[in-house]
C-alpha positions, 0 to 999 in steps of 0.5 A: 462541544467545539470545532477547531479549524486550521487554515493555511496561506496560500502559497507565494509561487506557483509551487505548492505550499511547503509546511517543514511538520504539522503535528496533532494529538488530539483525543475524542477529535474527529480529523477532517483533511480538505483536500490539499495535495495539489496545493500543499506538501508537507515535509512531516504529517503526523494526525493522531485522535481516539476514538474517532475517524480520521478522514482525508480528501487528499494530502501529500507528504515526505513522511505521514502519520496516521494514527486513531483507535476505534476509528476508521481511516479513510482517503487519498495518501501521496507519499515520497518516503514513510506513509502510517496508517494505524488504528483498531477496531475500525476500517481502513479504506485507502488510495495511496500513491508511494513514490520512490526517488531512485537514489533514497531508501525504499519507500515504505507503507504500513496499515494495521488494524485488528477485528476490522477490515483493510482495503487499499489501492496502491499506486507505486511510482517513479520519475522515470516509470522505472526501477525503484524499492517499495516495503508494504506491509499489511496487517490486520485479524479476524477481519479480511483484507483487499489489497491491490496494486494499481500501478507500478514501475517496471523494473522496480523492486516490491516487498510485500507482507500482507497477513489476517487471521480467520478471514479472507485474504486477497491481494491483486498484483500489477503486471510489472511486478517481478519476484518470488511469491508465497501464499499461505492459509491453513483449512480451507488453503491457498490460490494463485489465480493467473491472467493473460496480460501484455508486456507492461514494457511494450516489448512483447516480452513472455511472462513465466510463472513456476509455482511449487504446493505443499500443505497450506502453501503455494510458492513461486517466482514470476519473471518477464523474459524474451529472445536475449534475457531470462528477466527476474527480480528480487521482489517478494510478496506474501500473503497469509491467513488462517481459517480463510482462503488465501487469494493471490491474482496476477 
């Protein structure tokens, strides 16, 4: 048995450490990140094990790969384009901030596991608190999921996919989000669960949420609009289980 430990120059200037791509792929390693974000960026991260954790004080990167089997994932993930988080079998417990640069590719996000649960916070960015396009997509089975979003940019475009089986399923949106919704769960059926929030805008703007039930499914848009605009947005969240609630809280 041996440890191995990677240990990085401090940077010249007063910026953080550029590192161009780290790569691991070592099986049977438990991964253990110090926490780097404030000190060091990473153009590409990519850590992959079997069979054991992978655990991260905090690191931040263009692009993140994340990858074990068997073994949990847990930590703080700062991404400005692609983040991964994949394993099986085991939990994912993640703080991810998603940042957009407004004139790139939405940014994305994905977490799969199976027969093990998800629960992530998610922050969604922007230079300007404003605008940007985001991709979430949330998977896992036979176990429930929480995901919830702790911030997010007004104006901004979010596509989410979060699904389970046989389990629970909530996510929690923040105020700003604008779009269409559907929530989908067969037995015990869907909810949506509404609560009074303020403008995130600041303007006194009214939120207006229309929603539309059938067998197992809930549908619906939600918009800020005031005196001079009848507001909307293009983004799209769905969450869908079976067998299990299926909760959606705006």
């Amino acid at each position: 048995m041996f440890d191995v430990t990677l240990t990085l120059p401090a940077s010249a200037s007063e910026d953080a450490l550029y590192i161009k791509n780290l790569e691991t792929s070592a099986p049977l390693f438990r991964h253990e990140v110090a926490a780097l974000s404030d000190t060091v960026f990473f153009g590409s991260i990519s850590l992959n094990t079997l069979n054991f954790p992978i655990n991260v004080q905090s690191v931040a990167a263009e692009t993140g790969v994340f990858t074990t089997a068997n073994g949990p994932i847990k930590g703080h993930f700062h991404s400005t384009s692609s983040l991964k988080l994949i394993t099986t079998n085991m939990n994912i417990d993640a703080d991810v901030d998603l940042f957009h640069n407004e004139s790139a590719k939405p940014s994305d996000l994905v977490m799969t596991t199976a027969n093990a649960p998800i629960n992530a916070r998610v922050s969604l960015t922007t230079a300007s608190g404003y605008g940007g396009e985001f991709g979430v997509d949330t998977q896992t089975a036979n176990a429930p999921f929480t995901l919830t979003y702790v911030n997010s940019p007004v104006y901004s475009q979010l596509n989410s996919k979060a699904k389970t089986a046989n389990a629970p399923a909530t996510v929690h949106l923040h105020s700003a989000f604008e779009g269409s919704f559907s929530i989908s769960s067969s037995f015990l059926g869907p909810s949506l669960e509404q609560h009074r929030v303020e403008d995130p805008t600041g303007k006194g703007r009214e939120r207006h949420v229309t929603t539309s039930r059938s067998r197992g499914n809930i549908q619906g848009s939600v918009r800020w609009v005031d005196a001079e605009h009848n507001g909307g947005g293009t983004g799209l969240v769905q969450v869908s289980t079976t067998l299990s609630p299926a909760r959606l809280i705006l």
